[in-house]
C-alpha positions in Angstrom: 134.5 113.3 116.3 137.6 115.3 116.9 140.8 115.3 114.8 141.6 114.9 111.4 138.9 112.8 109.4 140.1 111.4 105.9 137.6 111.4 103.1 138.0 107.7 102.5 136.6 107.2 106.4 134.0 110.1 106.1 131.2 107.2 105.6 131.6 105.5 108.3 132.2 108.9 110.7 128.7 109.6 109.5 127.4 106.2 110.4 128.8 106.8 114.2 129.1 110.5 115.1 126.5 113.1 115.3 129.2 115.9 115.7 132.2 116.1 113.2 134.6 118.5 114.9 136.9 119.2 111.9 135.7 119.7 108.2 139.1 120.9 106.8 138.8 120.5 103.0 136.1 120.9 99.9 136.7 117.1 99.4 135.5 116.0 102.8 132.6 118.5 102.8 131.4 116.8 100.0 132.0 113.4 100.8 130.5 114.2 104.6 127.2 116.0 102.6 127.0 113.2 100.3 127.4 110.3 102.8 124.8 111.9 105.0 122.3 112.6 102.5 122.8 108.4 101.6 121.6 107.7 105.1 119.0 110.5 105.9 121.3 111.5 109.0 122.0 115.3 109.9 125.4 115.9 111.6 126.8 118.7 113.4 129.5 119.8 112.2 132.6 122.8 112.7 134.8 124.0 110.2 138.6 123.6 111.3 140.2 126.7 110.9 144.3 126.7 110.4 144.1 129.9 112.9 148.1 130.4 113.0 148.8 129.5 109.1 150.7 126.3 110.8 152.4 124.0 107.8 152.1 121.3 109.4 148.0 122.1 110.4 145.0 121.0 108.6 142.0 124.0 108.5 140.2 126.4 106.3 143.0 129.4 105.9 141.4 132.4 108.0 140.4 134.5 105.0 139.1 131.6 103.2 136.6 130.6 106.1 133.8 132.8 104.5 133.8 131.5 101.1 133.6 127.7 102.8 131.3 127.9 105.1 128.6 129.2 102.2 129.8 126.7 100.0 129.1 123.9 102.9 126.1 125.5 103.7 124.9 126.3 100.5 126.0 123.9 98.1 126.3 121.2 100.3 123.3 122.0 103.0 125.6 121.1 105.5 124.5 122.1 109.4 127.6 123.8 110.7 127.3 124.9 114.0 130.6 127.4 114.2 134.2 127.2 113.9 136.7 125.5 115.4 140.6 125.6 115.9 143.8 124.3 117.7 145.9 127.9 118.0 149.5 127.3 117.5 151.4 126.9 121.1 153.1 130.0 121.4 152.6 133.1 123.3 149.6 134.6 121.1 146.8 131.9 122.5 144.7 134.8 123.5 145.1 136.6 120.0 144.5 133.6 118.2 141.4 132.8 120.4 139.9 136.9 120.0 140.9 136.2 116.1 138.4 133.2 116.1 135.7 134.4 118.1 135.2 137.5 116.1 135.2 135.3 113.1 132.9 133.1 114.5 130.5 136.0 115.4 130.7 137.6 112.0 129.2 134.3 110.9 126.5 134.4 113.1 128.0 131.2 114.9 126.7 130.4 118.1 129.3 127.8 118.8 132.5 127.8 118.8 135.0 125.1 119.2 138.6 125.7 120.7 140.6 125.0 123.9 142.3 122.8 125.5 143.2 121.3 129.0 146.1 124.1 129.2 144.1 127.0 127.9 140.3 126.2 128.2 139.6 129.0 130.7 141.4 131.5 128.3 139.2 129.9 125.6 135.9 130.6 127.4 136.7 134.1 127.8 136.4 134.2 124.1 133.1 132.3 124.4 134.4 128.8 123.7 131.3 126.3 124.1 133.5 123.2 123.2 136.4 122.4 124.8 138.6 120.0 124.5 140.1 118.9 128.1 141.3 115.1 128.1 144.0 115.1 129.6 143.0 116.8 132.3 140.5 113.6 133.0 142.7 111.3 131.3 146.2 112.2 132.4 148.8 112.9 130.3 149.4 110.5 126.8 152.2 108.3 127.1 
């Protein structure tokens, strides 16, 4: 699952999905861990980070991602996989991609989540291993 995930739907994303794309919050982290646990299901999941400081973007601030990911991992024995991000559009795609992918390293993250059908090939220079590339198969959203 891609996107933003309310807690009040985390249940039933567990139910579906084996991969949860974007655990944004301490209240979905729990929800997801505890929902999970209630079924005997292990998901995949990324932590969504707001890689720009966007307003208007859900996402782990940049410096915070440290302190979450033990806390999912720890407290929660979630299995996170690596980061993930949607960089603002702007002219710094390739800064915010480095940014991430030295984060995700750090972390000892083999996966790592970003890109998009505009930028994917930018993205796998910063060793992106999900990308995100709909419309390109899709077409354009109406």
């Amino acid at each position: 699952m891609i996107g933003k995930l309310q807690s009040n739907k985390a249940k039933k994303a567990v139910e579906i999905f084996d991969y949860i794309h974007s655990v944004d919050s301490q209240k979905l982290a729990d929800v997801l861990s505890s929902s999970q646990k209630k079924i005997s299901k292990t998901i995949n999941y990324f932590i969504q980070v707001n890689i720009g400081g966007e307003i208007q973007k859900s996402g782990i601030p940049y410096n915070e991602v440290d302190a979450f990911y033990n806390y999912c991992s720890k407290e929660n024995k979630m299995n996170i996989l690596g980061l993930m991000a949607i960089p603002p559009n702007d002219d710094k795609t390739e800064n915010h991609f480095r940014s991430l992918s030295e984060l995700n390293a750090s972390l000892g993250f083999k996966e790592l989540s970003m890109g998009m059908s505009g930028d994917y090939m930018k993205a796998v220079n910063y060793k992106a291993s999900y990308l995100r590339i709909g419309s390109s198969i899709f077409g354009d959203r109406n």
